[in-house]
N, C-alpha and C positions, 0 to 999 in steps of 0.2 A: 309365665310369659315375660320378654323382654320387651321393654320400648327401645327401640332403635333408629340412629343417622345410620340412612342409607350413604358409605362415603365412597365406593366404587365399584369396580365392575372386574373378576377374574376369569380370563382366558383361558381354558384348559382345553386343548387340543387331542387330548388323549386323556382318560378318566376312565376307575371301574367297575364306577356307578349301576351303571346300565341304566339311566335313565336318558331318553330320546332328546337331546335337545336340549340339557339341563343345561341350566345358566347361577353359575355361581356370583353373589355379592360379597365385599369387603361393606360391614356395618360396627359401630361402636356404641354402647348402650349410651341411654339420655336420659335427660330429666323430663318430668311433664311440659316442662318448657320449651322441651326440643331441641335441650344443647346436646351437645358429647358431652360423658361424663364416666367412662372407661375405656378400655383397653378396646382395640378392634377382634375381631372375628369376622370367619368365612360364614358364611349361611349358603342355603339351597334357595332360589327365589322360586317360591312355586306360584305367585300372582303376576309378575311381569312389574316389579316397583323398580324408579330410576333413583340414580344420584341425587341427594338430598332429601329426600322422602323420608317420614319417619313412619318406622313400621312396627309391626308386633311381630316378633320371634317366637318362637319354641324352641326348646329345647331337649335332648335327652332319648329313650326311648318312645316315647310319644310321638314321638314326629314319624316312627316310621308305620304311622297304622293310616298313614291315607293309603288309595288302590294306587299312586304314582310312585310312593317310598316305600312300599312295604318290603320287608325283608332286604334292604338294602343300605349303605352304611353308610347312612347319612343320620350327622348329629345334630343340625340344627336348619329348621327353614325359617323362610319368612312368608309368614301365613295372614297379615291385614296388612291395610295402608290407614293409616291413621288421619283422620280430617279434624277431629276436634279432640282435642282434651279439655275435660272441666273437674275444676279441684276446687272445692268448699264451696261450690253452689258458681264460681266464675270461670266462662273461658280465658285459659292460663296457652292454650295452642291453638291456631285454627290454619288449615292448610292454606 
């Protein structure tokens, strides 16, 4: 799994997914801190997370075994929303 900034929202009007309704996010990986600290990527938002949110990712063939992705060709969702991070016993992120 990824920690990720949620940092926007992609439009796709036509897609062929086959999933009902799928709403794509622009996210870039973070630190526990909750900065950016990579490159962006597309994601599948399968919880409903908005802009600035930082979330946990998957990635790879795993992602396509829920009953919404299966068999379909999608390489990356965003599967939590993160409220707290704690690293070495301290919250280092809190929503």
């Amino acid at each position: 799994m990824i920690l990720a900034k949620v940092l926007g929202n992609i439009i796709a009007s036509v897609n062929v997914d086959g999933i009902e309704g799928s709403k794509y996010m622009i996210v870039a990986p973070g630190t526990p801190l909750g900065e950016v600290a990579g490159g962006a990527m597309v994601v599948l938002d399968l919880i409903g997370a908005t802009v600035g949110e930082f979330v946990l990712v998957s990635q790879g063939s795993s992602v396509r075994q829920t009953e919404i992705t299966k068999d379909k060709p999608i390489d990356a969702v965003i599967m939590g929303i993160v409220d707290i991070v704690e690293e070495d016993g301290k919250v280092v992120f809190r929503k």
